[in-house]
C-alpha positions as CSV (number, residue, x, y, z in Angstrom):
1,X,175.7,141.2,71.1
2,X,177.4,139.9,73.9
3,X,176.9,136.1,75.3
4,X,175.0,137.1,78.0
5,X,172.5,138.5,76.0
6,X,172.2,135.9,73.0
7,X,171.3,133.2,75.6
8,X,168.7,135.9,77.0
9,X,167.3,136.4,73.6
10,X,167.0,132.8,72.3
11,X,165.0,131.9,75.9
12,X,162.9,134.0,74.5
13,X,163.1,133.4,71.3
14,X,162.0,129.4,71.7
15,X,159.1,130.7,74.1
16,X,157.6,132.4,71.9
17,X,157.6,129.9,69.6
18,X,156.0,127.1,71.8
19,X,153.2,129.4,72.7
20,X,152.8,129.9,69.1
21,X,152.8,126.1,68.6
22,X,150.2,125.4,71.2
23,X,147.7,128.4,69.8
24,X,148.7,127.0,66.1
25,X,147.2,123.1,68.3
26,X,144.0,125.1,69.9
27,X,143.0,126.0,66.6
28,X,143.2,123.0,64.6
29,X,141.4,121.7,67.2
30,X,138.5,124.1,67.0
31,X,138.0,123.5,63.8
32,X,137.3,119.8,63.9
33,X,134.0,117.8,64.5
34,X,134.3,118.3,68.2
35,X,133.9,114.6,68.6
36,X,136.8,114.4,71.0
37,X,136.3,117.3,72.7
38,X,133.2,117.6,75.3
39,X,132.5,120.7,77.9
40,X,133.7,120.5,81.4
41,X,130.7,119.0,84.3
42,X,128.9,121.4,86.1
43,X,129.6,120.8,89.5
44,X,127.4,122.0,92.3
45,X,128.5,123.7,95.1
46,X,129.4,120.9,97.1
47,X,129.3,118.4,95.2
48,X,132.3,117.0,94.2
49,X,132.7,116.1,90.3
50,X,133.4,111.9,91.3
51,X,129.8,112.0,92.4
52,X,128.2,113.8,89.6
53,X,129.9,111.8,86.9
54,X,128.5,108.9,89.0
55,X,124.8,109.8,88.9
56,X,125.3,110.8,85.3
57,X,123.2,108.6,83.1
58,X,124.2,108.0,78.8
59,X,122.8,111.4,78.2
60,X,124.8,113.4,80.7
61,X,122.0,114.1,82.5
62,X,122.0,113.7,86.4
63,X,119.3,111.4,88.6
64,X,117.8,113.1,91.4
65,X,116.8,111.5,94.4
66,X,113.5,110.3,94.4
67,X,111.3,112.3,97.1
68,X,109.7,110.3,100.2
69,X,106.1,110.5,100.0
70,X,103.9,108.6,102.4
71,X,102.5,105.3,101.4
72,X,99.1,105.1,100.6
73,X,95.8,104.8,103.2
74,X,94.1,102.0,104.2
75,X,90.4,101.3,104.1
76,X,88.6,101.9,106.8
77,X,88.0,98.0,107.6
78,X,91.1,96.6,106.9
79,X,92.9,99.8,109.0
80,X,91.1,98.8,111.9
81,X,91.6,95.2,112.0
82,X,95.8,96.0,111.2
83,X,95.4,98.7,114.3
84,X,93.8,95.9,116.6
85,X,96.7,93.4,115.2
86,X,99.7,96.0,115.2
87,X,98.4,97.0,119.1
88,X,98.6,93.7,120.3
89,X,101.7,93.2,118.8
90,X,102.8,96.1,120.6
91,X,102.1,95.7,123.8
92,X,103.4,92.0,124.0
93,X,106.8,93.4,122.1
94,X,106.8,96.3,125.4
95,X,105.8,94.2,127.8
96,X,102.9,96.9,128.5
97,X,99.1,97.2,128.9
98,X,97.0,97.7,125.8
99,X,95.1,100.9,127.2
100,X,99.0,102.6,127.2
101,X,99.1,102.4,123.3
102,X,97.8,104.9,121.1
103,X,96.7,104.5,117.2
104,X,97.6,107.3,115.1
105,X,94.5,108.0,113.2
106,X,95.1,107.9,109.1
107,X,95.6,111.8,108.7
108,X,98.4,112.2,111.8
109,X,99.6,109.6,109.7
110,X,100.1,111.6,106.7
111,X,102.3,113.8,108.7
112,X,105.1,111.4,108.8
113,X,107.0,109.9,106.0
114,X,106.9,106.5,105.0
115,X,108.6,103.7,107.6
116,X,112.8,103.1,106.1
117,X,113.4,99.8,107.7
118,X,110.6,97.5,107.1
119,X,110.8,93.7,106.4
120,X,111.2,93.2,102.7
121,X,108.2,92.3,100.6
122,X,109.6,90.1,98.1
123,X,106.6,90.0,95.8
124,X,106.8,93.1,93.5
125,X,102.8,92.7,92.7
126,X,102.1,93.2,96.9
127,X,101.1,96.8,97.9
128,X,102.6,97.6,101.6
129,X,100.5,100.6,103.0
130,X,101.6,102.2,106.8
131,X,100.2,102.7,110.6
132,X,101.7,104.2,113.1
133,X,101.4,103.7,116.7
134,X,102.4,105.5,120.1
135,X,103.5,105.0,123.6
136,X,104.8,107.6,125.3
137,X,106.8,109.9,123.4
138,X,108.0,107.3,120.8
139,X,106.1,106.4,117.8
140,X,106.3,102.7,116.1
141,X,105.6,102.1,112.3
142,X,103.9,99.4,111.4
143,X,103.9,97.5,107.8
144,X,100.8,95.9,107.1
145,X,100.1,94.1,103.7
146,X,97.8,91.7,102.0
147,X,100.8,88.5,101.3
148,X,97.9,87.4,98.8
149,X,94.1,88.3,98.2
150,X,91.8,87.0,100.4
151,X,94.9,85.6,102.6
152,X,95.6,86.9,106.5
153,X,96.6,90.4,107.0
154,X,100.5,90.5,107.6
155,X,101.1,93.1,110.1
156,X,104.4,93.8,110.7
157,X,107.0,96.0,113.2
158,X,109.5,98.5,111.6
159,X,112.6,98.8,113.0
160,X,113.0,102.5,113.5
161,X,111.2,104.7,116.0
162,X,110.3,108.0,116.1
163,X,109.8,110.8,118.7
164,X,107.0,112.8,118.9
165,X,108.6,116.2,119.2
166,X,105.0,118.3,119.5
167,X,104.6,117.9,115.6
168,X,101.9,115.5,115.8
169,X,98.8,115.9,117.8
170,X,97.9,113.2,119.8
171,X,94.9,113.7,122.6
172,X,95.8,113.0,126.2
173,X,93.9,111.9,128.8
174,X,92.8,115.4,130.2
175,X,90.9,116.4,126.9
176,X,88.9,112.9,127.4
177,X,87.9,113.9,130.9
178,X,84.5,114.7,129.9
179,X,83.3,111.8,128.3
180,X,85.2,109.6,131.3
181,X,83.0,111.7,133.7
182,X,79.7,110.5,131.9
183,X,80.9,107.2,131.4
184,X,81.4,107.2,134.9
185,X,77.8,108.8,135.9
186,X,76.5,105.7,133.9
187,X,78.0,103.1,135.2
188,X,77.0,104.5,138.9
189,X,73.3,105.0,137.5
190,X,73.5,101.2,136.7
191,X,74.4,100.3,140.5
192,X,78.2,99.7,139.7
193,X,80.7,100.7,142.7
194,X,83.5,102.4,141.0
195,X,85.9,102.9,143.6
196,X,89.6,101.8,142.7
197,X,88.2,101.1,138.7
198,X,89.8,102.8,135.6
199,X,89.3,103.2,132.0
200,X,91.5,100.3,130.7
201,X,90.6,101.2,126.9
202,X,90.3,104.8,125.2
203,X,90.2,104.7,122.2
204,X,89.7,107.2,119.1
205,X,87.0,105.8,116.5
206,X,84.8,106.5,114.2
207,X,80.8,105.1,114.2
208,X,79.7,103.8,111.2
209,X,75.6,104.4,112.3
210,X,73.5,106.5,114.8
211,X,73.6,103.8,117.1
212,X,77.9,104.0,117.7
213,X,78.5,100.6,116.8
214,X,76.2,98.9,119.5
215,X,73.8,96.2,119.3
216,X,70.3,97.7,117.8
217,X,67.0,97.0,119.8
218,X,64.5,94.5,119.0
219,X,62.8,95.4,115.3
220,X,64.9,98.6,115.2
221,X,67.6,99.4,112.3
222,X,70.3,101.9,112.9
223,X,70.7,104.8,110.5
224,X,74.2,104.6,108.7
225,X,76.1,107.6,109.6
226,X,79.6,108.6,110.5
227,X,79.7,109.9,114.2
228,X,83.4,110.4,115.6
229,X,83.4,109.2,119.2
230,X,85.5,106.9,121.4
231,X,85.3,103.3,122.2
232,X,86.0,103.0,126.5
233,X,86.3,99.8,128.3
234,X,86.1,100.9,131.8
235,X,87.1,98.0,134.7
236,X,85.6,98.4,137.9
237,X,85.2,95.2,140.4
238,X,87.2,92.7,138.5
239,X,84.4,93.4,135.9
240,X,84.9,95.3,132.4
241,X,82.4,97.2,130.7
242,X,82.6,98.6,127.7
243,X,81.0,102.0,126.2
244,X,80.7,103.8,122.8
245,X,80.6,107.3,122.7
246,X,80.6,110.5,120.5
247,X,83.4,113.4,120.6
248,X,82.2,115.7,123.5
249,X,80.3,112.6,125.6
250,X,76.7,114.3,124.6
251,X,76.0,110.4,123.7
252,X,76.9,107.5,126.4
253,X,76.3,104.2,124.9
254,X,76.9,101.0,127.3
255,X,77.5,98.2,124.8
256,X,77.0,94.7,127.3
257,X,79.1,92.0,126.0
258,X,76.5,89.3,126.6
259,X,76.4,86.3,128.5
260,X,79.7,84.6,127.9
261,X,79.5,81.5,127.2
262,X,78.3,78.2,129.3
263,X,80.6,75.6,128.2
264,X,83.7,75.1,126.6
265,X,82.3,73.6,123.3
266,X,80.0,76.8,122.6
267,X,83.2,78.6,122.9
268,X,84.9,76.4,120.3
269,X,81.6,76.5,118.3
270,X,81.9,80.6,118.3
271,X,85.6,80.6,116.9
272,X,84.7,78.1,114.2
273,X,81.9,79.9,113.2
274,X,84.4,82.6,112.5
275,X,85.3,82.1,108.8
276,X,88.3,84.3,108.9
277,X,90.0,81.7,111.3
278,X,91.8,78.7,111.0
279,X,90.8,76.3,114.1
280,X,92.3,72.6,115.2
281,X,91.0,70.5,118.0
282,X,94.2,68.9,118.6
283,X,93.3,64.9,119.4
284,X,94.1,62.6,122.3
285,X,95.6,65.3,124.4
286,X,93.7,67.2,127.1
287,X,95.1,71.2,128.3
288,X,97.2,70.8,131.2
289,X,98.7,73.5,133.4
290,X,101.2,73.9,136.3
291,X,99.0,74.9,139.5
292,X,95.6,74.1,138.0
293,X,93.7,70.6,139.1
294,X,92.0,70.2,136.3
295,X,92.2,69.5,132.4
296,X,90.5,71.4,129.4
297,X,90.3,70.9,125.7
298,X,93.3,72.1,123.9
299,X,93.0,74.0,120.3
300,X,95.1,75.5,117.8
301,X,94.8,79.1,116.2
302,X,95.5,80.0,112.9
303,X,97.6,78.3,110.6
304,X,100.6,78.8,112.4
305,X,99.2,76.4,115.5
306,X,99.1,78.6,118.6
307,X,97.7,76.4,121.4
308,X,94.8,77.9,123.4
309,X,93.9,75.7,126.3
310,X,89.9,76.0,126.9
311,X,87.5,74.9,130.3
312,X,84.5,75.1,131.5
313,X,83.8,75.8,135.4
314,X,80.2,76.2,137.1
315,X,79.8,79.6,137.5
316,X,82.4,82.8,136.9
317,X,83.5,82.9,140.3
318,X,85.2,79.9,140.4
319,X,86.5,80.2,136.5
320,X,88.4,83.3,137.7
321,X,89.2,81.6,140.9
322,X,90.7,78.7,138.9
323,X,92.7,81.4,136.9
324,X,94.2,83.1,139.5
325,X,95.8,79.2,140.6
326,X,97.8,78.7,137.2
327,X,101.7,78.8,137.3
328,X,103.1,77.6,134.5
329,X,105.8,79.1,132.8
330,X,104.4,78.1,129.2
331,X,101.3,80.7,130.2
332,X,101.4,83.8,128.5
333,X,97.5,85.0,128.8
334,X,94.2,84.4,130.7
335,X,91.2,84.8,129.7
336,X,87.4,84.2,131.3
337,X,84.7,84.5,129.2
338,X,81.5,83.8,131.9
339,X,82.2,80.4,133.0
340,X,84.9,79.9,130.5
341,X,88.6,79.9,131.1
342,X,90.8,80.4,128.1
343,X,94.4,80.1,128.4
344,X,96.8,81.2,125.5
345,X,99.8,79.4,125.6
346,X,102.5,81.2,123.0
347,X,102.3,85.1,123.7
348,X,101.4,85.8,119.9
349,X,99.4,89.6,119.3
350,X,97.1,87.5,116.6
351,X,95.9,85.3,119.2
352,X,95.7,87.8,121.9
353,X,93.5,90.4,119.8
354,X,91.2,87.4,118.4
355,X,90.3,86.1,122.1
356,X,89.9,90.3,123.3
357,X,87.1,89.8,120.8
358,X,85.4,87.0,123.2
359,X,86.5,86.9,126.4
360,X,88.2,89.4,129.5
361,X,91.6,88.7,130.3
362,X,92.1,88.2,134.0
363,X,96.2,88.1,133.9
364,X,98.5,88.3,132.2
365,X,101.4,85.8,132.9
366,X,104.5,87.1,130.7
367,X,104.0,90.7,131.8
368,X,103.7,89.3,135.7
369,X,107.2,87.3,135.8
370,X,108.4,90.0,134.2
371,X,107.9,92.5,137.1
372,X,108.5,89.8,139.8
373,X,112.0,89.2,138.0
């Protein structure tokens, strides 16, 4: 045998032997306890196996992530006073009119998935539920939530927005047109001139008795029943007056909002009596406002002290006169309530929706400097 090939053989020779080593390794380590050795991760198809030995818990099992599911409904009482707060809210936030703002009702709702940027609730023990609103195309989520029981509804905004791509199905105007027409035909029965007026509210509701929601007749008691209709505040003549309906405008209803109020101190009287509200007649200083001769009393709303200036004229012509002479900057809404002029000071949605509730607004300030700037 040559050099050449003694080299050639013992290359081979110590090959073999190393491969013989490392089986001779495999199989002493087959046959321990298999404490040190362990199967390789499964990894799913793109997936890499960082992120799997990241979600893998003690056990080697992996966490999943949790599914989205919509937060739970509200009842019916509390959904529609966090509606009438979160629509307030909204139309001071866009600078709009409250007729231009939809409420999803609770079952479109369930459509969507629950709100992912919401103001954080730091008591664990609080239960936020959801409702959604619309303008336009774009949808807001609202998160609304009882801070303690018995305490003030907290109704807040959510930061994202959604678009309503066709998935949802929100009525427009043109399948109301029937029960406008009647409301309409009523209001022309009754001697109103409606030339130039327009339905400032339409709104999707549900009746709670045979009566839609209205005032029952002397000695008369309404039958409890649920009737899906619309509440419709038409305007016409500087003048609003509002109407409950059913679904297909079979049933007209014109609800009259009653006589106002004659004086500032029944007006003050009416909120106190209100046991959900938190009022203060602020002492030794009168209401005061750029452009209007006159002074008012001046209150505070809700524990957070909105200022509501309040006064009292001799008839309703000349409390809406005196509201068309205010220009303040500090003004955000007007309100006239029979002889009664109301002016909200801060533009908060809680105060806004809580004076809808007792007077007309005549102007609104912040959405008037607005367009003239």
């Amino acid at each position: 045998m040559d050099r050449t090939s003694r080299i050639a053989w013992g290359r081979g020779t110590g090959l073999m032997a190393l491969l013989l080593a490392i089986t001779l390794l495999a199989a002493c380590g087959d046959g321990d306890d298999g404490e040190d050795s362990a199967p390789p991760p499964t990894i799913t198809p793109g997936v890499s196996a960082e992120v799997v030995a990241e979600d893998a818990d003690e056990t080697g099992d992996t966490t999943s992530e949790p599914v989205s599911t919509p937060p739970p409904l509200l009842a019916e009482a509390l959904f529609v006073d966090a509606t009438a707060l979160a629509r307030a809210d909204l139309a001071a936030f866009l600078e709009t009119s409250l007729e231009t703002i939809t409420i999803l009702e609770p079952d479109t709702a369930l459509l969507l998935s629950a709100p992912m940027d919401c103001p954080d609730i730091t008591d664990e023990d609080v239960i936020p539920y959801a409702v959604y609103l619309q303008h336009g195309r774009f949808i807001y989520p609202y998160q609304v939530y009882e801070p303690s029981p018995g305490a003030e509804l907290a109704v807040e905004r959510c930061e994202d927005v959604r678009v309503d791509e066709g998935v949802l199905y929100v009525p427009t105007p043109d399948a109301r047109a029937v029960v406008l027409d009647a409301v309409r035909f009523d209001l022309e029965e009754r001697g109103v001139d409606i030339a130039g007026g327009a339905a400032r509210t339409f709104q999707a509701i549900t009746w709670t008795d045979e009566a839609l929601g209205c005032p029952p007749g002397p000695g008369t008691t309404p039958v409890p029943a649920l009737i899906d209709g619309y509440l419709v505040i038409y305007t016409a003549g500087g003048l609003s007056y509002e109407y409950h309906t059913d679904a297909t405008g079979a049933r007209v209803v014109f609800c009259a909002r009653g006589d106002g109020y004659e004086s500032a101190e029944a007006f003050i009287s009416a909120l106190e009596a209100d046991e959900n509200l938190d009022v203060t007649r602020v002492p030794d200083e009168a209401a005061a406002y750029d452009g209007l001769n006159a002074q008012g009393t001046l209150i505070e709303l809700t524990t957070r002290g909105y200022r509501v200036g309040v006064f009292a004229f001799a008839s309703p012509d000349e409390a809406r006169a005196a509201a068309a002479l205010i220009d303040d900057l500090d003004v955000s809404r007007i309100f006239v309530a029979s002889q009664v002029l109301i002016v909200q000071e801060e533009n908060s949605p809680q105060v806004y929706s809580v004076l809808l509730q007792h007077a007309e607004e005549v102007r609104a300030p912040v959405i008037e400097r607005r367009d003239a700037g």
